[in-house]
KEVO-416516 format. One record per residue (C-alpha): residue in three letters; x, y, z. Coordinates in steps of 0.1 Angstrom, whole numbers, plus 5000, padded with zeros to 4 digits. Layout:
% KEVO-416516
ALAXYZ;...
This chain:
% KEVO-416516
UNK477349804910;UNK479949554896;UNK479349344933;UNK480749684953;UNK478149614980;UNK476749944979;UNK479950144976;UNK479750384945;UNK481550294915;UNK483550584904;UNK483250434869;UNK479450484866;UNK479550824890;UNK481851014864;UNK480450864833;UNK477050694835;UNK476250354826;UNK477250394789;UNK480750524792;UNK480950824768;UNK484550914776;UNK487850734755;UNK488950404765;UNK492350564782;UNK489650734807;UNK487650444812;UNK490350224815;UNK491950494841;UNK489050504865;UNK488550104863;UNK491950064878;UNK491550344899;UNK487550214914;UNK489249844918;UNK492649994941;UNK490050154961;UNK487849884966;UNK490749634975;UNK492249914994;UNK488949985016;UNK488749625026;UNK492249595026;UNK492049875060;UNK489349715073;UNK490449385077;UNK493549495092;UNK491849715115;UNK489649445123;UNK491849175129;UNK494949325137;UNK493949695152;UNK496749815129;UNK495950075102;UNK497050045058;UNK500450235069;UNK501350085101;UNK501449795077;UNK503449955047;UNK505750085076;UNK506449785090;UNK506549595055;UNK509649845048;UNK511249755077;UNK510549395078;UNK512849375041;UNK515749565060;UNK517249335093;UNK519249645101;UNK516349915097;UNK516250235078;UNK516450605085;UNK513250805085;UNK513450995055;UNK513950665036;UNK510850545055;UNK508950825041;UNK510450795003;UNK509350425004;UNK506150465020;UNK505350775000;UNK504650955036;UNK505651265051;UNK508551275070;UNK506351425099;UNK503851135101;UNK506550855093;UNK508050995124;UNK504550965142;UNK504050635127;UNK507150545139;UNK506150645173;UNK503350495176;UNK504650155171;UNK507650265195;UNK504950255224;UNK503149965209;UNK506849745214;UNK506649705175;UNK509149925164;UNK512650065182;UNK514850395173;UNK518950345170;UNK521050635166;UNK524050475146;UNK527450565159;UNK525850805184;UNK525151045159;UNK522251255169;UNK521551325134;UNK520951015118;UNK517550845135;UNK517250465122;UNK514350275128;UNK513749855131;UNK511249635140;UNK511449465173;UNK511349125176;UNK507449135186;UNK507549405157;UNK508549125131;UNK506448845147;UNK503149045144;UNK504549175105;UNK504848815099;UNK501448705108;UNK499649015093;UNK501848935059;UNK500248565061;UNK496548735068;UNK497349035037;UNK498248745016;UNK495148555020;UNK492748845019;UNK494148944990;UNK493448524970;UNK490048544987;UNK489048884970;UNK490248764938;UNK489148434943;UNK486648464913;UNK489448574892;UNK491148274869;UNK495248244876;UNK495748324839;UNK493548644839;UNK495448734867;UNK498748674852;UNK497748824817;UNK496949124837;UNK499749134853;UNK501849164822;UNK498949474807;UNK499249674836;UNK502749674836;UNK502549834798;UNK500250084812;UNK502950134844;UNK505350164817;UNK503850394792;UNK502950614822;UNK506550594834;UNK507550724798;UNK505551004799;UNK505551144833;UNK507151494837;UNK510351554858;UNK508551704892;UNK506451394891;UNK509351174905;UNK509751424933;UNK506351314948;
C-alpha cells in the first residue's frame, strides 16, 4: 500500500487501484493520505518520546515564537482550536510547569498565556526531535523533489486560496 505499513490508503479505498476519478481528485486525496500518514506518526512519536500530544506541541510552538505570550483567543485562531480546549490545553500544561497565565495590567478580561522556562526548554528539544522525524520520514525523498514540491503545492495553496468562499476564512 504505497509502504503505509498496513494503514489504508485513502487513495485506493475511494477509488480502487486504477483511479477513475479527474486528476484534481486524485491529486486531492494524495495530499490528503500523505498529511495523514506523517500526521499519525508525527503523534505517535511525540507521544512516545515526549508524552505530549500533536496540540500540546502546536500550542506550545505558538508560544515559543511570542517571548511575551499571546491571549487565548489568538491561541485558538493560530492553532485552529476551540477557545474551550485551548483553554484546557492551556491548563493542562499550567499543571505540567510548561505553560503560566498573566493577566496584563490586572485586567481580568484579558488572559495571556507563555511558556515557562521549563516550558521553552522541553519546546526546544521536542522542535530538534519534530525536525528530525520529519528528514527521517522523507529520507527517501531527493532535496530537489522536495523543493520542486514545495514550489507545486504552493500553486495548489494558492489556487485554493483564490477560490475559497468568504465563510471559509471564518473557520
Amino acid at each position: 500500500m504505497d509502504g503505509e505499513a498496513g494503514s489504508a490508503d485513502l487513495e485506493l479505498i475511494a477509488h480502487g487501484p486504477h483511479g477513475r476519478n479527474k486528476p484534481e481528485t486524485r491529486l486531492w486525496l494524495r495530499m490528503l493520505s500523505t498529511t495523514k500518514l506523517i500526521t499519525n506518526e508525527i503523534r505517535r512519536r511525540l507521544r512516545t518520546e515526549f508524552g505530549a500530544t500533536l496540540p500540546q506541541f502546536d500550542l506550545m510552538a505558538q508560544l515559543y515564537r511570542e517571548s511575551d505570550g499571546l491571549r487565548l483567543g489568538e491561541l485558538s485562531k493560530r492553532t485552529m482550536v476551540t477557545n474551550g480546549n485551548v483553554t484546557g490545553l492551556v491548563e493542562r500544561l499550567e499543571a505540567d510547569g510548561l505553560v503560566q497565565r498573566v493577566t496584563p495590567d490586572g485586567d481580568r478580561r484579558v488572559t495571556v498565556a507563555r511558556l515557562t522556562p521549563e516550558g521553552t526548554k522541553l519546546f526546544v528539544a521536542m522542535a530538534a526531535a519534530h525536525e528530525g522525524w520529519l528528514r527521517d520520514i522523507m529520507a527517501d525523498v531527493a532535496p530537489a523533489t522536495i523543493a520542486s514540491l514545495w514550489s507545486e503545492i504552493g500553486a495548489v495553496k494558492t489556487s485554493a486560496s483564490n477560490h475559497l468562499s468568504s465563510s471559509a476564512f471564518d473557520q
